[in-house]
N, C-alpha and C positions, 0 to 999 in steps of 0.2 A: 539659640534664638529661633521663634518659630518665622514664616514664612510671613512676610510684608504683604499687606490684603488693603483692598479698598477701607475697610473698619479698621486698619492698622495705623493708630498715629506714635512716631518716634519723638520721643523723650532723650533729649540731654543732658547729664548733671554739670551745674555749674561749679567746680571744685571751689573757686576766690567765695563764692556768697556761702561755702555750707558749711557745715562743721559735721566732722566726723574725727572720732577721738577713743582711745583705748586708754583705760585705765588699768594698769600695772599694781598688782597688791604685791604689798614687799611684809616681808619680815627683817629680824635684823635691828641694829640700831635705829636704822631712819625710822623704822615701822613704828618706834615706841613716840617720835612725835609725830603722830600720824599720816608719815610721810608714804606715799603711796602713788610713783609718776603718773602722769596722766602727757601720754604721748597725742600727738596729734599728726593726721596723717593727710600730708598738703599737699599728694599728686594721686591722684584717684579719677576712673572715668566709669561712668554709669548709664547704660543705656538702657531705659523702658521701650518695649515695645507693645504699646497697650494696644489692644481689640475694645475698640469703643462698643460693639456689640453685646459682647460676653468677656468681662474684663478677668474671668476665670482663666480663659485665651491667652491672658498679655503673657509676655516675658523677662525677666531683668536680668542684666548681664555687668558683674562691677569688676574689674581690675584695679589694683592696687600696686603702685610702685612703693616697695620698701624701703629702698633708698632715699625716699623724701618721707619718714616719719622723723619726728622731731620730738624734745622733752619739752612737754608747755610750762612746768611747773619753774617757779625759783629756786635754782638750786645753785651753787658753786660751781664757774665753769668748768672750771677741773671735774667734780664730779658728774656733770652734763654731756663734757666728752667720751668718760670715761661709759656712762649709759650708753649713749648714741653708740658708740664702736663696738661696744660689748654685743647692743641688739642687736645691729644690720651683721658683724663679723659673724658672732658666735653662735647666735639664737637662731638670725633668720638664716643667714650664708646667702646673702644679697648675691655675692656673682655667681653662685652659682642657682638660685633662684630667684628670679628678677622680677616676678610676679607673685600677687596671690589672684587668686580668681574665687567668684562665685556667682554660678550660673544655675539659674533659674525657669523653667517656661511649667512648673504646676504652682498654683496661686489659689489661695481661697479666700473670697472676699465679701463679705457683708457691708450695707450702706451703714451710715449711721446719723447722717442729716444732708440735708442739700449741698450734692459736690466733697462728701466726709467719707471714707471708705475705714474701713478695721480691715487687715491685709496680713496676712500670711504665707511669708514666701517658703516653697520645700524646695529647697536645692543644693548643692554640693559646690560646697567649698573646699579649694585645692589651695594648699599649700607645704613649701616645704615637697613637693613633691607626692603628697599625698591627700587622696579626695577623699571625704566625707561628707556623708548627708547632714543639711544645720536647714532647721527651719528658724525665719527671722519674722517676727512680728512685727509692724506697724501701722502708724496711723497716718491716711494719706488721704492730702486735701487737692482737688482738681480744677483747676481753675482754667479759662480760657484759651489760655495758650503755657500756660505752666502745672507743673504738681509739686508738692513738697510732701516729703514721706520723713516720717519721724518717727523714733525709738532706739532699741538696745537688744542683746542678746551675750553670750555668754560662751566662750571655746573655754577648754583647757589644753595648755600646752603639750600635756601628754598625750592629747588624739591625735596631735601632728605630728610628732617626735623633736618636738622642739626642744632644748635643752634648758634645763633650772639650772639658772647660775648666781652666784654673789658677785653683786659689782661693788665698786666703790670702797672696794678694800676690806670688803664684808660686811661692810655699813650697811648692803641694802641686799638682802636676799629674794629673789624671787617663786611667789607663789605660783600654783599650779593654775590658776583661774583669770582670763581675761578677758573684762566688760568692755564692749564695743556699744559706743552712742553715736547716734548719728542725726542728723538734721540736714536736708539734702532737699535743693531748689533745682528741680528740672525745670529745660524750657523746650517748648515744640520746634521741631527741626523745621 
C-alpha cells in the first residue's frame, strides 16, 4: 500500500452489501446437468487507497478468509458438506493458510464518463503460499463518498498448487480454471 497523502482518500469494502463469488467448473456426473458450484466468499476486506490526483497512484489491497467460503448453489446437504470440507481441508489447507491476498499499488485507468473509470489492477496474488502476478480488470463508478468496482478474471488451480480433486463420490470432479466475479460497494473512511 502506497504512502497516505493529502490526494489520498481510503476506501472501505463493505463485505454484507457486495458480492464476490467463484465459480467452480466440475466435470464428472454433476457436470453432465450443468452442475457447476458457484462458491461465494462472505468474509473478505478491501482497502482502496485512491490518489485523487493521479488515480494511476491509488492502491488496492483485498484479503480473503477461506474459511468463510460457502456453496451458494442447491445442492444435497450431504453433498454441500462434503464440497465445503473437501475445499477449505484439501484444496486450500485453511489452517495452514488462512489467507489469500492480493496486493496492488500499479493501476492503469481510463475515464469513460462522468465519475466511470475502466481500471486495471497488476498485482500479485498469494495464495496457498505462493505469489503470482494476476492483473484484474474492472469497471469502477465514484461517487461522493463511495466507489463500487465490478467484474471478473480467471486463476487456474495449477499456478498455485492447489490440488484437483473429485468430491462427492466422484459425482463432481474439478477443473483446472476458476472464474472469480465480483461487485464490491466501497465507502470513504
Amino acid at each position: 500500500m502506497g504512502a497516505t497523502t493529502e490526494t489520498s482518500v481510503k476506501y472501505l469494502a463493505e463485505a454484507r452489501t457486495s458480492q464476490f463469488t467463484v465459480q467452480v467448473f466440475a466435470g464428472g456426473v454433476l457436470s453432465a446437468f450443468g452442475h457447476s458450484p458457484t462458491i461465494v466468499i462472505r468474509d473478505f476486506s478491501a482497502v482502496v487507497q485512491l490518489n485523487s490526483e493521479d488515480l494511476t497512484k491509488s492502491s488496492l489491497k483485498v484479503t480473503i478468509n477461506p474459511e468463510s467460503l460457502a456453496v451458494r448453489d442447491e445442492v444435497p446437504d450431504k453433498d454441500r458438506r462434503e464440497i465445503e470440507r473437501t475445499m477449505k481441508q484439501e484444496i486450500l489447507e485453511t489452517s495452514a493458510y488462512p489467507e489469500i491476498v492480493y496486493d496492488c499499488s500499479n493501476v492503469a485507468v481510463s475515464k469513460t464518463g462522468e465519475g466511470q473509470y475502466s481500471v486495471t489492477c497488476n498485482g500479485d496474488l498469494t495464495m496457498q503460499g505462493i505469489t503470482r502476478s494476476k492483473s484484474v480488470s474492472a469497471r469502477v463508478a465514484l461517487g461522493e463518498d463511495s466507489l463500487r468496482a465490478f467484474g471478473n478474471f480467471s486463476i487456474l488451480h495449477s499456478d498455485y498448487g492447489l490440488k484437483l480433486v473429485t468430491i462427492a463420490g466422484g459425482a463432481l470432479k474439478v477443473k483446472d480454471e476458476l472464474k472469480f466475479s465480483f461487485n464490491i460497494l466501497a465507502r470513504k473512511e
